[in-house]
N, C-alpha and C positions, 0 to 999 in steps of 0.2 A: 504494500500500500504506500501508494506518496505520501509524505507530509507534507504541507505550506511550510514557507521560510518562513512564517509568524513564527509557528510551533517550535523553531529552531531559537530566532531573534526575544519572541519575549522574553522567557526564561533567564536568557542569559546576559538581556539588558537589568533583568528586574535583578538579577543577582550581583551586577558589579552597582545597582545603587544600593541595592543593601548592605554591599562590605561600603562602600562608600561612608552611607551613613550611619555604620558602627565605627566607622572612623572618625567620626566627624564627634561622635561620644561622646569616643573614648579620648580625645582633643581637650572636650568641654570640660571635662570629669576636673573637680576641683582635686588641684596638692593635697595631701595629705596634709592633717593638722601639724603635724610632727616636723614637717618641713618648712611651711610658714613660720613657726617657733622660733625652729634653728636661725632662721634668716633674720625673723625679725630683733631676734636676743642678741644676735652679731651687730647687729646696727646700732641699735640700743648701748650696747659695751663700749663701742668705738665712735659714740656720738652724733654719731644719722640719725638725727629723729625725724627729719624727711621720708626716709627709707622704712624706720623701725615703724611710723605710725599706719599704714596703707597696710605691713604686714598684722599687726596685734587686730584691728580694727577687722580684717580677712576672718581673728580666730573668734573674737566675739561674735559676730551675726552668724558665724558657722557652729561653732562649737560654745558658747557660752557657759560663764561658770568659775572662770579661773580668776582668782583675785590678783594676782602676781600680773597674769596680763591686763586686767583692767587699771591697776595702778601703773603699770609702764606704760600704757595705751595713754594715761591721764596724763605724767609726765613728760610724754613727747607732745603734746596738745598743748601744755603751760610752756616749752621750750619754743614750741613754734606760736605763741602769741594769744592760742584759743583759751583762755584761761577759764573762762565761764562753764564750757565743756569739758574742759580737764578737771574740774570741780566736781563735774557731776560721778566723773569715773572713780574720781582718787574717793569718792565719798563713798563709792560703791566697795572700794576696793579695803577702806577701811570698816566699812560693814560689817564686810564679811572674817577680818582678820583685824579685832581690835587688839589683839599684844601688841603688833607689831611697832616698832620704834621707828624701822624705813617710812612705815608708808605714813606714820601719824605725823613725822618732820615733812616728807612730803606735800600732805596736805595742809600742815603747814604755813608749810611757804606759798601755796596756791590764794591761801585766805590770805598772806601778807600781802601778797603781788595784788590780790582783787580788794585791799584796800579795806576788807571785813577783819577788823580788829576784835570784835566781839567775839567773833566762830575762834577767829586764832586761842583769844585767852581761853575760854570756854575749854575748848578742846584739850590743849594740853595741862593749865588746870586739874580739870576731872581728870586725867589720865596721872598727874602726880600725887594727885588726894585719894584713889580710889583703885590704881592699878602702882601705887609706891612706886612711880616712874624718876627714877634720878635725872635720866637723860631729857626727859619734857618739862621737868621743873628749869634744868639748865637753858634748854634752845627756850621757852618761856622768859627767861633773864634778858637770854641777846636779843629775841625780839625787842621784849618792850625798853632795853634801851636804845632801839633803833626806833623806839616811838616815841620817845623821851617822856617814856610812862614811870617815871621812877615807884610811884606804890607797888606797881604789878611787877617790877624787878626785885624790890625790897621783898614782896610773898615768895614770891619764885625760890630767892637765894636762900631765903630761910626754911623756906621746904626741902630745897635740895640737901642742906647742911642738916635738917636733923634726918632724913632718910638716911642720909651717908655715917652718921653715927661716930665719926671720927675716926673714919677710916680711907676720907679720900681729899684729899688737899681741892680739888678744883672748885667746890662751892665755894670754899671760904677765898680762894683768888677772886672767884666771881663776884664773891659778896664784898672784895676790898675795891675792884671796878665801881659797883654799885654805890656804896658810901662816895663813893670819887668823885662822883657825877653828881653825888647831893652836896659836894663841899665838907661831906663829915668826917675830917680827918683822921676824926678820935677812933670815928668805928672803924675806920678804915685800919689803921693801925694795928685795933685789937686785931680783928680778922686775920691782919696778916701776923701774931704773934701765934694765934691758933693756928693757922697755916703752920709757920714754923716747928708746935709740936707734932705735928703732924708727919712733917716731910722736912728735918733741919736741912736736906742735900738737896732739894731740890734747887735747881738752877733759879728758879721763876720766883721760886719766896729770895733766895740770896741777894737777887737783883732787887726784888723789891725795898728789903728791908736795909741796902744800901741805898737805895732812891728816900728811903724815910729819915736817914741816919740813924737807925738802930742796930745796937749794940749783937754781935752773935757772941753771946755768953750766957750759962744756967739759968737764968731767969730773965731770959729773952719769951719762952715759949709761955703762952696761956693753953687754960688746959681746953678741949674743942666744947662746942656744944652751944644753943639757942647764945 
């Protein structure tokens, strides 16, 4: 029996569009999360936040969830200017992972940059009163004397110092800063004699307490504490 050249031709037009358009797919078919990651955490490390923010932004609408990307996704959003949207991320990102010390300095600084002095104290505050944070009582200090809010620096330093219990010189440097700025010498001073007992070798208190003219002898050091 003949066949038609149909019989011959459809068949085998219809099968090169079908591998065609498994090609076309398997083209479309999004990276792997896994691979966006790697890319976008390389860029992120080496400072493309051009680069890093097109890939995290890929892992959110696709794979959502990850706190780590949505605070680096927020981060490269504050570095490239979007501050109002890096807000929303970093706030997501501290949501979901309030220990975290990264991402609370992070957000942070998003509320310093946007100019929201209240969210900033607020924030690190509660996280010094409520999670005994050393390091948010401190970034709390250097904020607010970049707001030349000396109350909210005097709370700060005096939180940091008794969390720290007398066992780490840097509130009470922070706290001789502090007094500095208010003109209060006297406190100043103590602080740094507390310092002293603290840490007599440390480079930071020796230079200070020759900037003061005090004496490095036995009863240079106070003992630490409020």
């Amino acid at each position: 029996m003949r066949r038609s050249i149909a019989s011959f031709v459809v068949p085998a037009v219809t099968s090169v569009l079908l591998a065609g358009l498994s090609a076309g797919l398997t083209g479309c078919q999004a990276r792997p999360m896994v691979a966006a990651k790697k890319e976008a955490d390389f860029a992120y490390e080496h400072g493309d936040f051009a680069k890093a923010a097109p890939a995290y932004l890929e892992i959110i609408e696709k794979a959502p969830g990850d706190w780590e990307v949505e605070y680096r996704y927020g981060v490269c959003l504050a570095e490239l200017g979007n501050l109002r949207e890096a807000r929303t991320h970093v706030e997501t990102a501290q949501a979901a992972n309030p220990k975290s010390e990264e991402v609370a300095a992070g957000l942070a600084q998003v509320y310093f940059k946007l100019g929201e002095k209240q969210k900033l104290v607020q924030l690190l505050q509660d996280r010094g009163n409520m999670q005994r944070s050393l390091p948010s009582f401190m970034l709390l200090a250097d904020y607010a004397l970049q707001m030349n809010d000396a109350d909210t620096a005097t709370m700060a330093v005096n939180g940091a110092i008794l969390l720290a219990d007398g066992t780490d010189v840097a509130p009470y440097l922070k706290a001789v800063e502090v007094a500095e700025k208010l003109g209060d010498t006297k406190t100043a001073a103590r602080r740094l004699r507390q310092a002293y007992a603290i840490s007599p070798e440390a480079p930071a208190v020796g230079a200070k307490l020759a900037e003061y003219g005090l004496a490095v002898e036995p009863t240079t050091g106070l003992p630490p504490g409020p």
